[in-house]
N, C-alpha and C positions, 0 to 999 in steps of 0.2 A: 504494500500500500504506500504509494508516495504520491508529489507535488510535483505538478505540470507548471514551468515558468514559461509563460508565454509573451509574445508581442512586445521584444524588447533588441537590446543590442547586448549581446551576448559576447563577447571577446576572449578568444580562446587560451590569446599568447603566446599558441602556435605557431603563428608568423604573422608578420604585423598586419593585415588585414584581414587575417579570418576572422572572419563573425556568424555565427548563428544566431536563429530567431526565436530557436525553443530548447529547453532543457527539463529532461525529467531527471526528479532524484528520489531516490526511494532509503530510506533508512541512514546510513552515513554516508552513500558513494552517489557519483552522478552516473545513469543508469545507460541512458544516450542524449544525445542531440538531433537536432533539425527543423525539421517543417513542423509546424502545429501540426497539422492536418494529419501525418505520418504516423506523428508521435499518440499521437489519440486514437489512431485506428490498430497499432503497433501493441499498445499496453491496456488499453480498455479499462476494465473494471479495476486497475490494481491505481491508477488514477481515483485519488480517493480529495485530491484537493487543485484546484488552478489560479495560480497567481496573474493575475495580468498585469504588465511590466508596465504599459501606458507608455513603449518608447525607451524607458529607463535602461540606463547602463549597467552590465554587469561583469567582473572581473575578477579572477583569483585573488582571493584573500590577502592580505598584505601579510609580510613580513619584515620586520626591523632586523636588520643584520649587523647591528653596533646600536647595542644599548646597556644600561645599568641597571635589571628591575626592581630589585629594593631600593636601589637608591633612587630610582625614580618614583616609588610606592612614599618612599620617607620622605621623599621633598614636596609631592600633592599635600602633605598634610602637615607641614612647615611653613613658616613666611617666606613669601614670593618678594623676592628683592626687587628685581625686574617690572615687579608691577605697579613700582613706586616711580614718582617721578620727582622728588625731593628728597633728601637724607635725612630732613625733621617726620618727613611724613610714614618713612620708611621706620626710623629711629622708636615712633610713637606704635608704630605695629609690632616690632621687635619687642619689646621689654614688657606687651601686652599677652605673647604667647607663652605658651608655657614649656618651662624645661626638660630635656630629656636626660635621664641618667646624670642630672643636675647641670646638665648643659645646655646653654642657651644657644643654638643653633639657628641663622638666616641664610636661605639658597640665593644664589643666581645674581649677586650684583652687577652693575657694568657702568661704571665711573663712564663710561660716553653716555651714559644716557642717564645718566641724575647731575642735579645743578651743581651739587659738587662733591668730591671725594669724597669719600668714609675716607678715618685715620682713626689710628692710636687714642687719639685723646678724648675723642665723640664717642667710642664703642668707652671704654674708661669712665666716660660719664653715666651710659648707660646703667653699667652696669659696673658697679666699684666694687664689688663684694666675692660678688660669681663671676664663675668663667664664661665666657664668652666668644662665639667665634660666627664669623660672616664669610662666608665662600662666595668667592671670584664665580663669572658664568661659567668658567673655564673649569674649576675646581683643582686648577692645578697651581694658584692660590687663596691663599686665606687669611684672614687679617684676626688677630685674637687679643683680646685684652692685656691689660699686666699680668692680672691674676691668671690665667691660664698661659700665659708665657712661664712664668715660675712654675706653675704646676709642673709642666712640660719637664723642668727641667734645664730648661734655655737661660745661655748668657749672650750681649750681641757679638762676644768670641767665639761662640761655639760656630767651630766648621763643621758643615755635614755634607758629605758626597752623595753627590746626586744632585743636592738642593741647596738652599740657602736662608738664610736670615737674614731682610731687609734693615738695613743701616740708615739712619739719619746724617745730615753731613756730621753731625759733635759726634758722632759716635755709636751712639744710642738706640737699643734697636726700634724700628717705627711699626713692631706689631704684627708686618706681615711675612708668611713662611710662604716659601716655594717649594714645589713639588717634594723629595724624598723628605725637608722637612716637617712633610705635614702626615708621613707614615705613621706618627706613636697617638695623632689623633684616632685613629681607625679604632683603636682597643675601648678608647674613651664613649665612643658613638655607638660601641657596634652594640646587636641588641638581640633579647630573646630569642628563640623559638616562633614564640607565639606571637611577638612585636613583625617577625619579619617574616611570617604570615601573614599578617595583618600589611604589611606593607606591600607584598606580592600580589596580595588580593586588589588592592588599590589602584596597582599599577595596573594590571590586568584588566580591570574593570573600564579604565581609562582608555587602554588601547584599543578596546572591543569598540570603542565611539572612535575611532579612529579607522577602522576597519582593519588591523592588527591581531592576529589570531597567535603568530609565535614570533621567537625575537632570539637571536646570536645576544649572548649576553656575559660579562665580566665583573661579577660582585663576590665572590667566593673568599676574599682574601681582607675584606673589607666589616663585615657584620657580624664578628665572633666567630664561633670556635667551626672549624669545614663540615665536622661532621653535622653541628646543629645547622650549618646555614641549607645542608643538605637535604637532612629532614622537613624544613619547611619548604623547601623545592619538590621535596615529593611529593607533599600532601597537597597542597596548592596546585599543583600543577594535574594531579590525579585528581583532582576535585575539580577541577575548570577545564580540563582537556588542552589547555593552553602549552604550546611545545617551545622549551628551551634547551639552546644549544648552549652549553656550555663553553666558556673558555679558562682556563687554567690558570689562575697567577703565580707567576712564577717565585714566590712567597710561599706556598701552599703546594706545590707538585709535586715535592717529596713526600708528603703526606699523604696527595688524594693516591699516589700509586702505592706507598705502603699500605692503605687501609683498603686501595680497589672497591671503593662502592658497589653496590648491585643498585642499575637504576632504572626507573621506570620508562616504560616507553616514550612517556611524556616527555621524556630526557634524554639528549646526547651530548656526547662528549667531543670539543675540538682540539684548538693548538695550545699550546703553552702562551701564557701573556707574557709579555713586558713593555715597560716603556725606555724609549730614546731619548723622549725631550719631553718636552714643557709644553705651551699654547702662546699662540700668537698675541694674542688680548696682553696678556702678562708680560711678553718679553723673554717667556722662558720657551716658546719654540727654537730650536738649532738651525742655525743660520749659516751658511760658509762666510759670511762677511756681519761686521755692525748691523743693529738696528740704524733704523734711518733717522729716527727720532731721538736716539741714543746710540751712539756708536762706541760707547764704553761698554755694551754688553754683546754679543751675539748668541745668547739664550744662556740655557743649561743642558749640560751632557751627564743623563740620569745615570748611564753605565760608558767608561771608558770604553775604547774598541778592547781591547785583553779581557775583561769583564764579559761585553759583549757576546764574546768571540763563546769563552766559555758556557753563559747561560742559553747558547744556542747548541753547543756541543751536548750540554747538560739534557736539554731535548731531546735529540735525536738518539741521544741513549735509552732515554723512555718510547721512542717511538711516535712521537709526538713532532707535528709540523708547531711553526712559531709564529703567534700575531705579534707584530710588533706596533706599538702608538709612534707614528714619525708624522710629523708637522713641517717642520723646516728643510733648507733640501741638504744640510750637512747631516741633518739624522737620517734621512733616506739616503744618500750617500755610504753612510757606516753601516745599515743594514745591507744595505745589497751586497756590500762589498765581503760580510759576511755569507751573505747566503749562497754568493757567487762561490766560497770557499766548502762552504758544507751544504749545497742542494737537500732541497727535500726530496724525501722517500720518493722511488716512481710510481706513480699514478697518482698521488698528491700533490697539494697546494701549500705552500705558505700563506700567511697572511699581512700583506702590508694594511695598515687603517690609517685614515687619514690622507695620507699625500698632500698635503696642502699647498709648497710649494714644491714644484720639481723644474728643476737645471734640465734642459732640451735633454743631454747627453745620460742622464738620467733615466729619460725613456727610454731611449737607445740598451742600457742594459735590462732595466726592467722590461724588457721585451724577450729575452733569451731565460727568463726565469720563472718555474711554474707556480704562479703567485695567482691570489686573486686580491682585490683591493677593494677595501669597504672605503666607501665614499659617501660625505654626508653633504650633497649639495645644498643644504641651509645654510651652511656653515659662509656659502655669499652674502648670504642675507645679515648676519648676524654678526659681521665682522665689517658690513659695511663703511662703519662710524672709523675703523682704526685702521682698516688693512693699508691703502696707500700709504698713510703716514710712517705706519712700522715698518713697510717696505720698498717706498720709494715707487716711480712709476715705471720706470725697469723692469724691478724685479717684480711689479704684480705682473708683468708678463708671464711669470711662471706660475702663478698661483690658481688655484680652482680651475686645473684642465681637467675638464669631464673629457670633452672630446678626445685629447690626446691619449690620457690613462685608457680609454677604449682600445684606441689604436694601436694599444701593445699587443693586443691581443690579450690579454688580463681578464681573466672575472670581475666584473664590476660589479659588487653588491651595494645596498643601499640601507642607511642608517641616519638614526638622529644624534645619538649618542645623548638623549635622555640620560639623568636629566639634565644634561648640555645645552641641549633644544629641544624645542617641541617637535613631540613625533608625529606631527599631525601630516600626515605624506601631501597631500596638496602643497603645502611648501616648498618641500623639496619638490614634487612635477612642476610648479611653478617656476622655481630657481634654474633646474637646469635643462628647462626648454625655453626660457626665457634671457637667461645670462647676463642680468641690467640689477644693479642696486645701490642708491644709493650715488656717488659718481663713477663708480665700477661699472667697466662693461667688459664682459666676459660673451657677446653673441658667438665668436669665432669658433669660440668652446661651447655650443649649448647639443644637447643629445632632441633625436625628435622622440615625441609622446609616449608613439612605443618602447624605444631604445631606456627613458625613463622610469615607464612601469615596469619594464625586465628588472629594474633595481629593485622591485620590490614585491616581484610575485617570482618566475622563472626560476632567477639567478641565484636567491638564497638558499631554495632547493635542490642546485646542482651542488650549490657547495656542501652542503649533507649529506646529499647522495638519496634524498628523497624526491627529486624530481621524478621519479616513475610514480609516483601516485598524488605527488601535491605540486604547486606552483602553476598548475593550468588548469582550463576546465577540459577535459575529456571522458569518454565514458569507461567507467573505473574508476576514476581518483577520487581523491576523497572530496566531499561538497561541501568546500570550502570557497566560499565565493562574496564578494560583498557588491552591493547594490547601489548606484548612483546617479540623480535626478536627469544629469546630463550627460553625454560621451563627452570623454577628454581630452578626446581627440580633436573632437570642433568646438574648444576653447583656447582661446586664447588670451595671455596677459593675467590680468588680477578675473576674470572670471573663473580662473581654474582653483582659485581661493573659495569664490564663492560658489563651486558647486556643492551642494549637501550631498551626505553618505545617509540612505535609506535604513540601511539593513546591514547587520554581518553577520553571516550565519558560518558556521565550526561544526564540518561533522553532520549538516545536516539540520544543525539545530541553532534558532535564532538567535543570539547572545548580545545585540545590540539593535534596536528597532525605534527608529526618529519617529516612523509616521506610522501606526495602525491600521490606519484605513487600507494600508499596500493589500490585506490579506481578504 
């Protein structure tokens, strides 16, 4: 007994123009395709319901291939920095929420877009007693009060490899940590069982309005102890049907392969994580030269190359390919020039994330290695306010090549990096069919609509190696499809913002529904 969708645009992502007009699905799989008329005389009585589409578009279910989901689940229910647009107004929501694990915690700032900096002495006001700490958009920094600078541990002499502690000119440190700095926060924040349940559920719930049914995802190393952060990935995840791909931090690998989980279907396993560098907002992405804005820095380098060299060998002993975070084009430089030494396994992929800027000759090697490359085309949007400045008009020559990192021949997968950015995918199909923000123009580099939505149905299923039953609609796969008022194909500009998501159905079953009336 199943549901007949009819009278709609049906897109297989087969190849970029097949479309179909009808779909039946019966229990969790889609059963066939075609003409109403066929399909009705074909299944008779086991048609037990008919959706009429009214025109509507419909599409393989989304997938996010670079996201965080607890910590996306934990910052829905935290204060939104970003959605302030003053530091009194921001400051007055802050000191109103409430603590966790006696920490006062705010996501997502971005000093381009509030009237003026957070510092040292404003969060200090806030908050003279308890600790305190406000994350960068970036999160790769964080600005924290006195009192939890001491907590920490922290003097403004303390070196720390990888990262650093921001210095005032007298000396003095001015609050905020960078990247490896901000490692002994993780223990401080991270959180129950049933806290990061609660947070999975959150995130989950949120993607489904998104039309996101599963997600490549990297928080294992971050919310307490592997095994507990596991147990709530099972239950969650076997409770929602919601499928996450794991990635490894490389913090935790020695562990997750001493202890070898047993994991549910809901769950698989990818490459070992690390990171390179920093982010561009900060100053701590890896640069072959100066910021342009400051040429006394060209980022941070989280692992020398000898470091590097090792925690990639360290992989391949586990049998594990490696995601790497590279931003800048001297952290992609270091990675490759690794991978070019220790290749992955054959019939595998490494992982580059990110790429944000890449040197020409960059591509040139990254085209002889079998990599795939999660890409977060928001990341135009969202860097709008700072990127020229950081990098000069040069070097954005290098920066957010969608088209080019295609042209390697690369897997290009698609992500937000949640909660980095919103996963809201119209963004991204916006950003990188459109290639314009802000004084940025990136058209030379824009992918078309289809090449777009391969980033985010196809693609992240070849990388798991579940493309033979998900990332398309065909008959057999599983009827995972979501539903939308217009094709996106005949949008253009800021209308591909405002098409509404109807419907997402997982499996067959409805898990997000705007409009009622659809049924």
């Amino acid at each position: 007994m199943g549901t007949l969708y009819v009278n709609g645009v049906i897109r297989t992502m087969t190849h970029e123009n097949e479309v179909q007009p009808a779909m039946f699905v019966e229990e969790t799989r889609i059963i066939a395709m075609g003409e109403e008329g066929t399909l009705r005389r074909r299944f008779g009585r086991r048609v037990t319901t008919i959706v009429d589409l009214n025109g509507k578009a419909v599409y393989p279910a989304f997938t996010d291939a670079h996201i965080h989901l607890i910590g996306y689940g934990e910052a829905i229910g935290r204060v939104d920095a970003s959605s302030y647009a003053t530091l009194d107004e921001l400051g007055k929501a802050f000191v109103q929420a409430e603590a966790v694990n006696g920490l006062h915690v705010a996501e997502g700032y971005d000093e381009t877009k509030l009237d003026r900096a957070p510092t040292k002495a404003w969060l200090n006001q806030l908050f003279p007693t308890e600790p305190a700490l406000l994350k960068r958009t970036d999160r790769h920094t964080v600005l924290v009060n006195d009192v939890l600078f001491k907590q920490l541990g922290y003097k403004a002499s303390t070196v720390i490899e990888g990262g650093k502690i921001g210095l005032l000119e007298s000396g003095e440190a001015d609050g905020f940590l960078y990247d490896a700095a901000i490692e002994p926060l993780y223990a401080l924040q991270s959180g129950s069982v049933e806290r990061n349940k609660a947070s999975l559920r959150s995130a989950i719930k949120n993607l489904y309005r998104h039309g996101i049914i599963a997600a490549h995802t990297e928080d294992l190393a971050y919310h307490g102890e592997l095994s507990e952060v596991l147990q709530a990935y099972r239950e969650v995840t076997e409770e929602t049907g919601f499928h996450a791909h794991l990635l490894v931090h490389h913090l935790v690998v020695d562990q997750f392969i001493q202890t070898n989980p047993e994991l549910p279907p809901t769950l698989s396993v990818g490459a070992m994580k690390l990171f390179v560098d920093g982010a561009l907002g900060g100053r701590t992405a890896l640069l072959g030269r100066g910021y342009s804005d400051d040429a006394t820095t060209r980022g941070i380098e989280v692992h020398s190359p000898e470091q590097l060299e090792q925690l990639v060998k360290r992989a391949r002993s586990y049998g594990f390919t490696v995601a790497a975070h590279v931003i800048g084009d001297l952290a992609i430089e270091r990675f490759v020039t690794v991978l070019e030494k220790y290749p992955a396994p054959k019939g595998t992929r490494d992982r580059i994330i990110h790429a944000t800027v890449v040197r020409p000759e960059l591509l040139a090697r990254i085209r002889k290695l079998p990599v795939l490359i999660d890409v977060q085309p928001v990341f135009l949007l969202d860097d709008a306010d700072f990127a020229q400045d950081r990098l000069g008009l040069n070097r954005l020559d290098w920066a957010y090549r969608l088209k080019s990192l295609a042209e390697t021949g690369a897997l290009l997968c698609g992500g937000s990096d949640a909660p980095i950015s919103d996963p809201d995918v119209r963004r991204a199909l916006y950003a990188a069919t459109t290639g314009t923000a802000g004084n940025i123009n990136k058209t030379n580099e824009v992918l078309s609509m289809y090449e777009a939505l391969l980033l985010f149905t196809k693609n992240p299923h070849i990388a798991t190696d579940t493309h033979g039953r998900k990332g398309m609609l065909l008959p057999g796969y599983d009827a995972d499809f979501v539903i939308f008022e217009q094709d996106f194909y005949l949008l253009r500009g800021e209308d591909i913002l405002r098409n509404q998501l109807v419907e997402t159905v997982q499996a067959g079953k409805t898990v997000f529904q705007a409009d009622p009336v659809l049924r």
